[in-house]
N, C-alpha and C positions, 0 to 999 in steps of 0.2 A: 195588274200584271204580276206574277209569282219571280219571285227573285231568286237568283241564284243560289244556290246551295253550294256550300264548299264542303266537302270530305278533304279534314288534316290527315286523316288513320284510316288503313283498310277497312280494319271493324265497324268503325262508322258509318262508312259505308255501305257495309253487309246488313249493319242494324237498318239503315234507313230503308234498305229495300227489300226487308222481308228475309232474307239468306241468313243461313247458318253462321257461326262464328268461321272465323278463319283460320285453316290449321294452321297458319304461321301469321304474325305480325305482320308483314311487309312482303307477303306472296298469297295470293289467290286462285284456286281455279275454281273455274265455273262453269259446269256443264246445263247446257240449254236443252231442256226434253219439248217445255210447250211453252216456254215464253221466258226471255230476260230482260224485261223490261228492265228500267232503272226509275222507278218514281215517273210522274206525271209531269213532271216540270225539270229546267234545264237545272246542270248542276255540272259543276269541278273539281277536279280530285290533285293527288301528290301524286297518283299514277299513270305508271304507262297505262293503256289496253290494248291488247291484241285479241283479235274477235273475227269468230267464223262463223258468218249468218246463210241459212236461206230462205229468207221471208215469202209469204206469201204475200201479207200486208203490213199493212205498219207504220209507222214515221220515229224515222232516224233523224236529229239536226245535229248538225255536226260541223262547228263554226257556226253558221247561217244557212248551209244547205242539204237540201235534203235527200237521203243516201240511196246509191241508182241499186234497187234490189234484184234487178228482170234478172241474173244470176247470184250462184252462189258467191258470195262475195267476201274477203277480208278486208277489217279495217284498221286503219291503227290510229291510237290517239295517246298526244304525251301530256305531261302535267300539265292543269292549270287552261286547258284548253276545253270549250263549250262543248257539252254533248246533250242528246235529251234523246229517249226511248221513252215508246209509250203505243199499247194498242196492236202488237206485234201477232204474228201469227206466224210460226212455223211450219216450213212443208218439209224439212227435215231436220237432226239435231245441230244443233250448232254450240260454240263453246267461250267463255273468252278470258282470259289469261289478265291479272291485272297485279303489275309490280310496283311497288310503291318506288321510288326514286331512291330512298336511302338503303335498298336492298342491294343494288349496284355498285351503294359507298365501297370504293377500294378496291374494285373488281376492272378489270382494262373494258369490258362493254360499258363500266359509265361514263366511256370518253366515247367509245367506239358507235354507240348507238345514237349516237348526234349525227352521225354522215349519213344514214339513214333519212333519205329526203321524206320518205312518204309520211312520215308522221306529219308531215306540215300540207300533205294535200288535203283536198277537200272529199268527203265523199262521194258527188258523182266523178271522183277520182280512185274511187275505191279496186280493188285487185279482186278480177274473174278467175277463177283458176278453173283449166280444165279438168275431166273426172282423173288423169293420172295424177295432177300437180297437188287434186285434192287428198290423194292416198296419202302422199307425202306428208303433208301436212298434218292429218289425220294420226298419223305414224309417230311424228314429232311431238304432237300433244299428250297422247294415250302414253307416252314415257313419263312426260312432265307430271300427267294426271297419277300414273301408278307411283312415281317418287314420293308425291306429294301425299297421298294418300299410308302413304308408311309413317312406321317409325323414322322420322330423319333423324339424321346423323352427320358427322363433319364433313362428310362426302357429296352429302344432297344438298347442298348449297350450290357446287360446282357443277355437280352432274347436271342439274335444273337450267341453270344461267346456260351450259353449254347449247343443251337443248334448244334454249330458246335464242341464242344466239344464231342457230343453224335454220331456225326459221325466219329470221331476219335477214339472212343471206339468201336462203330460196326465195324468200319473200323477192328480195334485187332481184334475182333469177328472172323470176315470174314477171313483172313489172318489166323487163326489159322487153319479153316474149310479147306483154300487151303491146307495148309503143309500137312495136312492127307488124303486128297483127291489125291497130287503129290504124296506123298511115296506108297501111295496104285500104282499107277501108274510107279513109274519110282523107285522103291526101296528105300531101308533103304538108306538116308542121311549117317547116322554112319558109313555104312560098306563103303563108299566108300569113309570116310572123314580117315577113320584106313588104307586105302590102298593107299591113298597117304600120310599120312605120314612114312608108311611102305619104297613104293618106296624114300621117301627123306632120311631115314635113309641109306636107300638100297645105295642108288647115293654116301655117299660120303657129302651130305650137311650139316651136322651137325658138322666138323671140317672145309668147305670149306665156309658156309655160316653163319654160326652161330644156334640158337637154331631156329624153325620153325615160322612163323607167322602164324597168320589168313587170312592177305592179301593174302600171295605168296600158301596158301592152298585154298582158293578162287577161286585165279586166278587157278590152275588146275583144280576146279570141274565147273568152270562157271556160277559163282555165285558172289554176290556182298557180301563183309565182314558181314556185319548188318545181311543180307538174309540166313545166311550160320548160324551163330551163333544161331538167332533165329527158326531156323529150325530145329539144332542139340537139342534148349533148348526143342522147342515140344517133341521130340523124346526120349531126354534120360534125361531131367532134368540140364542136364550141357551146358553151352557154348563151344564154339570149344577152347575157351583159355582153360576151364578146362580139358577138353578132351587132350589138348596138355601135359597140366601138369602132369595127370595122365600118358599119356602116356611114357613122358620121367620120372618121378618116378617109372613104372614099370620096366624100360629098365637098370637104375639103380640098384636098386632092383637085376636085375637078373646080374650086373658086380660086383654088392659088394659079392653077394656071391660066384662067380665064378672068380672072376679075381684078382690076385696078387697086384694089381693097388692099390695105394693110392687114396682117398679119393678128391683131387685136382685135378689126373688123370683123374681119372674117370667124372668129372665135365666139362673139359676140354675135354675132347674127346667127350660128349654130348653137348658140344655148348655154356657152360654157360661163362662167360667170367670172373667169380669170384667167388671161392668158399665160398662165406659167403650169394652170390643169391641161387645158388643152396642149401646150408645146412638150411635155412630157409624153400622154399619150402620143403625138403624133410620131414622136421619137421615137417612141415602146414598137409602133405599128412599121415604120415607114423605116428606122434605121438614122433617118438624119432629121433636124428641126425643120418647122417651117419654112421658116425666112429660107433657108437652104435649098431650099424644093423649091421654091419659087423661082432662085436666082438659077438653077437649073432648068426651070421650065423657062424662064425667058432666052437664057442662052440657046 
């Protein structure tokens, strides 16, 4: 098995895969006419990438999966995180922007570009854009690329980052236009995020496994944690943690007033591993503690 390769330095990079030096230390573009591959084997870097593919064929891994090409498609990947290219073919050009992390040192996007969920999706999570969204886009790089390609100066640093800061934001843009375009397509996110934590209650996991995650609710719908949460937030306003909450506050809710069960019990048979996590939330959720709710559900 071929072991990971680590790129510390852009240029390292660039050497390892055949590419030119980099006009700049800690910023790269790179335009794709017939292929960008990245070496035959998986590897990690200090940089971001932003990348606009439209493959014919090929394999992208990206994490563990493999990247959905049947559109054009962008991807994003941050430091330190699994990629492998290899065997590509393009049916048209594509590009990919790759910033090293200490390029951002001091600038408000190397705080800002962390709320950016989709670095942490997976690629069959990857962003369709249609052929307007792709002008756009198009538009935003052809600056970066023409900056990049001059004499820079104390200006091209900002102008660059701005740039690419605005594709970040349409990026959001776009990504939101997906999620309501899929649900129209393949249903409400919600209802099948409530039937499996229906069946986990169902199974047995909530005294076997503990209280529910996002990950291990994820992994049932086939989806990536980030992807899942922000999807649920389109849709109902809450993340899949608040939705978990709510939902085992409900479930409570309906043992406090039906069940003989002390107030610990009842916390404990729902997953919590201390009643003083549980009676917090319930408080956050409900307004008043357990025990409270109960002595009003009996009165």
């Amino acid at each position: 098995m071929n072991k990971t390769v680590h790129y510390k330095m852009l240029a390292d990079l660039h050497k390892g895969n055949g590419w030119p030096p980099p006009e700049h230390p800690l910023l790269s573009v790179v335009s794709c006419k017939k292929d960008c591959s990245m070496g035959d084997r998986e590897f990690t870097s200090n940089c971001y990438l932003i990348g606009f593919k439209k493959l014919k064929a090929g394999v992208i891994l990206y994490g563990r999966t493999h990247y959905d090409h049947t559109n054009g498609s962008m991807l994003f990947v941050k430091p330190r995180q699994i990629i492998e290219m290899k065997y590509m073919e393009f049916e048209e050009d594509g590009f990919m922007i790759l910033i090293h992390e200490d390029y951002l040192a001091g600038h408000e996007l190397h705080h800002a570009i962390q709320k950016y969920n989709f670095f942490d999706y997976e690629t069959n999570e990857a962003l369709h854009l249609s052929p307007k969204e792709e002008a756009i886009i198009w538009d935003l790089f052809n600056k970066i690329a023409g900056e990049y390609s001059t004499n820079q100066d104390e200006y091209s640093r900002e102008i660059m980052i701005g740039h690419i800061s605005s594709i970040l934001m349409y990026s959001q843009r776009f990504y939101k236009r997906q999620f309501i375009n899929r649900t129209d397509m393949s249903g409400k996110t919600v209802t099948k995020f409530n039937e499996a934590l229906r069946l986990y209650y169902e199974a047995g996991y909530l005294q076997t496994k503990g209280l529910p995650s996002v990950q291990s609710l994820a992994e049932q719908l086939y989806v990536s944690p980030r992807y899942l949460s922000d999807l649920l937030k389109q849709e109902t306003g809450k993340t899949a943690m608040d939705l978990i909450h709510i939902s085992l506050i409900s479930e409570a809710k309906n043992q406090l007033r039906a069940s003989d069960q002390s107030v610990a019990e009842i916390a404990y048979g729902l997953g919590f591993e201390n009643t003083s996590y549980f009676t917090r939330l319930f408080k956050k959720q409900v307004g008043i503690k357990p025990l409270e709710f109960k002595k009003q559900s009996l009165n």
